[in-house]
N, C-alpha and C positions, 0 to 999 in steps of 0.2 A: 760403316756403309752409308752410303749417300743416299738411300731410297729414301725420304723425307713425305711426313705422311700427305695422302694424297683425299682430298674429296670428290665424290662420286655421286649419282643417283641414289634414293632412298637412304642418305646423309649414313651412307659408307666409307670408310676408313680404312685405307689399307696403309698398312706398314709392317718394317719389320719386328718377326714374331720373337718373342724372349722364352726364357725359361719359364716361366708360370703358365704359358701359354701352352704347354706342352699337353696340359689334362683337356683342355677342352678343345684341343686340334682332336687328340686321342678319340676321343666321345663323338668329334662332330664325322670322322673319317667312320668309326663305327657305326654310328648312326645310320650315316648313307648308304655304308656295306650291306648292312641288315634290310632297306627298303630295296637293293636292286631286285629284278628278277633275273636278271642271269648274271650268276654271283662269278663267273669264267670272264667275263668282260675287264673285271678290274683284281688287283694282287694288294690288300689293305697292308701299311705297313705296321710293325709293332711301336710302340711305346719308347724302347731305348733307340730305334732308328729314327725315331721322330725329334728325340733329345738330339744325339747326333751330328741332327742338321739342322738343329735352331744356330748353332756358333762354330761349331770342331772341322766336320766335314762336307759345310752348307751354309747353306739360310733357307729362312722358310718366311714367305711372305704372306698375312693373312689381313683377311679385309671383315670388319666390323661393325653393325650398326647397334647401336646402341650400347655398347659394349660388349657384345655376344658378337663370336666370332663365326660367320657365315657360309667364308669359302677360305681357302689357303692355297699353298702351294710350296712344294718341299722341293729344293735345287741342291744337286747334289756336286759336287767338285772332285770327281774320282780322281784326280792325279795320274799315277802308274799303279792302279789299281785292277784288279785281275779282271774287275766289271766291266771296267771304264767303257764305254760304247764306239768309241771311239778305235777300237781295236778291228770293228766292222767296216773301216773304209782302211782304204792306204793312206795311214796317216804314220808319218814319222814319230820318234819317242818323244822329240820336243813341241809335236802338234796334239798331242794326245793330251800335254799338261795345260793346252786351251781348250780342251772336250768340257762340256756341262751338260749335264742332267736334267730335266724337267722330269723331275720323278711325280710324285701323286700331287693332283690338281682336283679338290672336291669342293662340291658349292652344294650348300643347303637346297632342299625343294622348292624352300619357298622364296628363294632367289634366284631362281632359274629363270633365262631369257635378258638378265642384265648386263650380260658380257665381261663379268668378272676374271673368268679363266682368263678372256683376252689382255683387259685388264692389269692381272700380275703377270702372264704373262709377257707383256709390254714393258712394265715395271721391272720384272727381274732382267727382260733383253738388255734395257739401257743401262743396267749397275754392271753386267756380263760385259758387256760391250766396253764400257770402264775402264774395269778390271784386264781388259788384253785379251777374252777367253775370244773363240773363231769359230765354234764350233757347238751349238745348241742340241743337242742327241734325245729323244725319248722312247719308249716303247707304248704301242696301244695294240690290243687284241685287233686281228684283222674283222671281227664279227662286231668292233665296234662304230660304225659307220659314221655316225654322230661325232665322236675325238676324231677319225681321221681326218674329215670334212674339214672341222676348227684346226686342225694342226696344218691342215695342206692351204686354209687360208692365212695361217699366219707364217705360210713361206715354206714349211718344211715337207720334205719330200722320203719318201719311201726306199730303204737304201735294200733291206733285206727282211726277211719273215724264215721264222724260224722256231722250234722250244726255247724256251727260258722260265724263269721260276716253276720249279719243277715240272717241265712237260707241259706246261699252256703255250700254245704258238702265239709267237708277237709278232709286228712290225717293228721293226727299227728306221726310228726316221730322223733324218737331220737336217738342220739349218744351217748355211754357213752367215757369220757376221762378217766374211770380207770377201774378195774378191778371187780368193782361195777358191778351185775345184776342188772335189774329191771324188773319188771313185767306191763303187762297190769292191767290198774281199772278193776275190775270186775263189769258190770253193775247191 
């Protein structure tokens, strides 16, 4: 991967994450799960999904300071996978294999307001963008006002809202990286 580590504000470090890095993405994602108060807002992922997509079916980009990992972000490469999000727009089988995921994006408390999410998010567009992928996909709770705000500034748009992981209603939203329309499924 070409994401080459990058300096920030409060002499942060984002690059991408390895395997060792795997306990303390774990810890830092539990961590924040444990301080929300409306725990329906976010869907924490486990431990073997987190391995996952440090190399197999992802990367995971996390940001640093002082060696203590702050905030991350887990991008997912569904393929022809049954998840893929990309099954929500009219996308053909060979547009579907440029779909990607912005799955979980969590920043410590006491890094909040540095614009980190934007950050890796910007960071993993340009390795995406790379890589050939067209198509940026996420889900965020519609009760999360805060992620939609940041996701609708960084281009992406509201395609559909619906249940998903187990009965929590999400948005489904996406970015396109090229000049590609796409349309909402038709139900």
């Amino acid at each position: 991967m070409s994401v080459t580590e990058q300096k920030y504000e409060l002499h942060m470090v984002i690059q991408r994450a390895a395997v060792q890095d795997i306990d303390a993405i774990d810890h830092l994602m539990q961590e924040v799960y444990a301080q929300m108060e409306q725990k329906d807002l976010f869907v924490p992922d486990d431990r073997s999904f987190i391995a996952r997509h440090i190399e197999q079916e992802g990367f995971t980009l996390i940001a640093k300071s002082q060696g203590v990992i702050k905030a991350f972000l887990i991008i997912r490469l569904p393929e022809d996978g049954t998840d893929n999000l990309g099954r929500h727009l009219h996308l053909s089988r060979e547009e579907l294999q440029k779909v990607a995921h912005m799955e979980s994006a969590v920043v410590h408390p006491s890094c909040r307001g540095q614009h980190l999410q934007q950050q890796l998010l910007d960071l993993a567009e340009q390795e995406l963008r790379k890589r050939g992928y067209q198509y940026l996909m996420c889900t965020i709770s519609p009760d999360n006002t805060y992620s939609l705000n940041n996701a609708g500034r960084q281009g992406y748009e509201i395609m559909d809202t619906l249940p998903k992981y187990g009965g929590k209603l999400r948005s489904v939203l996406c970015k396109s990286l090229s000049n590609k329309k796409y349309r909402k499924k038709e139900k």
